[in-house]
C-alpha positions as CSV (number, residue, x, y, z in Angstrom):
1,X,-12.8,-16.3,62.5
2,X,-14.8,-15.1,59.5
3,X,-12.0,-12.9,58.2
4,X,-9.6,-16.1,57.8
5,X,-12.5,-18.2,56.3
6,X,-13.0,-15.0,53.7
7,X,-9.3,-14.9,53.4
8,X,-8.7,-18.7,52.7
9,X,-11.9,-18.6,49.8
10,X,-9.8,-16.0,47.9
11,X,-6.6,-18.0,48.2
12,X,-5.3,-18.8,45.5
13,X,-5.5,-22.7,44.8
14,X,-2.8,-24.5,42.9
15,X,-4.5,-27.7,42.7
16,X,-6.9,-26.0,40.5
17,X,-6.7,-26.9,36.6
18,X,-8.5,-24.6,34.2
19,X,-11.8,-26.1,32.5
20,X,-10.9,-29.1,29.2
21,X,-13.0,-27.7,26.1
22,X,-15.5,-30.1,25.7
23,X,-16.9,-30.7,22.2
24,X,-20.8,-29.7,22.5
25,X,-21.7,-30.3,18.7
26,X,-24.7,-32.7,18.1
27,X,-23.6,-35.1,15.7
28,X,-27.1,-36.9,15.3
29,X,-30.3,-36.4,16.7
30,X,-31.1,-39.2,19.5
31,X,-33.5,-42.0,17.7
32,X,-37.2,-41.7,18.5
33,X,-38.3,-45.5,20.2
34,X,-41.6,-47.0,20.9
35,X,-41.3,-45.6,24.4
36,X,-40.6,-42.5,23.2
37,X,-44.0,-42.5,21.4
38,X,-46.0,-44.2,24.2
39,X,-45.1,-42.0,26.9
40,X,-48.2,-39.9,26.6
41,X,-50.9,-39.0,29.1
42,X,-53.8,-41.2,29.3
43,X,-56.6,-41.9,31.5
44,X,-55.7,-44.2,34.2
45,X,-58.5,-45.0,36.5
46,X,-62.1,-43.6,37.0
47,X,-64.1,-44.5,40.5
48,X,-67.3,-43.0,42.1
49,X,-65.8,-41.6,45.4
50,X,-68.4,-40.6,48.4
51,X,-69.1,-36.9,48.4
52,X,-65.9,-34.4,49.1
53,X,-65.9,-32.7,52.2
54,X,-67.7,-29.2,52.4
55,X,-69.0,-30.2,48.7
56,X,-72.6,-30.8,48.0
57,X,-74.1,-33.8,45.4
58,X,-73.7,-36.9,45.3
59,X,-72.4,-38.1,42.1
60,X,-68.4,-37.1,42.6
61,X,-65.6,-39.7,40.9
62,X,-61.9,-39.4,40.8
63,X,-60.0,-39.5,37.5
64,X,-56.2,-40.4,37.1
65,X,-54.7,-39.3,34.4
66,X,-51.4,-40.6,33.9
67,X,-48.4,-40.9,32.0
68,X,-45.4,-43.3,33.0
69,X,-44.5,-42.8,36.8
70,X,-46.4,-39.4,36.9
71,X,-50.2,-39.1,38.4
72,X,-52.6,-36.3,38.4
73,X,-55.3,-37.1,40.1
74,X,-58.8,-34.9,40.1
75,X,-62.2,-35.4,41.5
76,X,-65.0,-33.6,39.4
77,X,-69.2,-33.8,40.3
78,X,-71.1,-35.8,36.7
79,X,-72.5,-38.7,35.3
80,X,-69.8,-41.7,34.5
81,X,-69.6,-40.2,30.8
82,X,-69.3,-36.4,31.4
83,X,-66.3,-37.3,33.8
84,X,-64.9,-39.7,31.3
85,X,-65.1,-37.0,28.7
86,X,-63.5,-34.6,31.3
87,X,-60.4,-36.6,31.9
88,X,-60.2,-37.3,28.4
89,X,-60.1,-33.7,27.5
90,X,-57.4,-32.9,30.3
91,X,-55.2,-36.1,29.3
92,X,-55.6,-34.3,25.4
93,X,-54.4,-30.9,26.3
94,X,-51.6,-32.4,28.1
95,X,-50.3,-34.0,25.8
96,X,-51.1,-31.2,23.2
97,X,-49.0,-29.3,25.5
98,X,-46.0,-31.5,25.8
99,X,-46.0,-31.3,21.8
100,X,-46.1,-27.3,22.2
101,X,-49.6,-27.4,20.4
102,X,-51.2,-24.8,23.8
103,X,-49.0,-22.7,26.1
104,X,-50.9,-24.1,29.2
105,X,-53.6,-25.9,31.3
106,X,-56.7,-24.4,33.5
107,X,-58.9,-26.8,34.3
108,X,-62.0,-24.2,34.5
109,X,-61.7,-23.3,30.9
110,X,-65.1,-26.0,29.8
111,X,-65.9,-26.6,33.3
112,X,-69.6,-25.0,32.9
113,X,-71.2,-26.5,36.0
114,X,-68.2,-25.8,38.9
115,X,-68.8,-27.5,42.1
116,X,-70.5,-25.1,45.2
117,X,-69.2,-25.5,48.6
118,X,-72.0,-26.2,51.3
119,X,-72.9,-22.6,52.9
């Protein structure tokens, strides 16, 4: 049984046409629109959440930092400010990223205070 199904994928095929050449050449550059230029990350929402599980404190949010469709979502301990700042700086470096201004993202590069899990 598998020797005929090898045999038949080496047959050769008549029906088959060789590849058209298809002209690849950019003629213009595609125009830059308004929606172009707004889709950029920003800072969607910003609640007080109750204290994550196997977390200590009790001054936790969650951020939402969004652009179009697309959510990241992160929950960080702080006052209303520091978080606000937080997002702020993560929805910067994104889009400082999508313009090929950094190579990447770690969110524990500022974080100075990180979180300790209850022992």
């Amino acid at each position: 049984m598998i020797k005929k199904l090898v045999k038949k994928m080496f047959e050769k095929k008549d029906n088959i046409r060789p590849v058209e050449e298809v002209d690849t050449e950019i003629s213009e550059p595609a125009p830059i629109n308004d929606e172009v230029i707004k889709r950029k990350f920003n800072v969607m929402n910003i609640e007080k959440i109750s204290t994550p599980d196997g977390m200590v404190g009790d001054n936790w949010y969650q951020y939402v930092v969004g652009q179009g469709s697309s959510e990241i979502k992160g929950l960080t301990m702080g006052t209303l400010k520091q978080v606000t700042e937080h997002a702020n700086k993560i929805a910067d470096d994104l889009n400082d990223r999508s313009k090929g201004k950094k190579a990447g993202y770690s969110s524990s590069q500022n974080n100075k205070t990180p979180a300790k899990p209850v022992k």
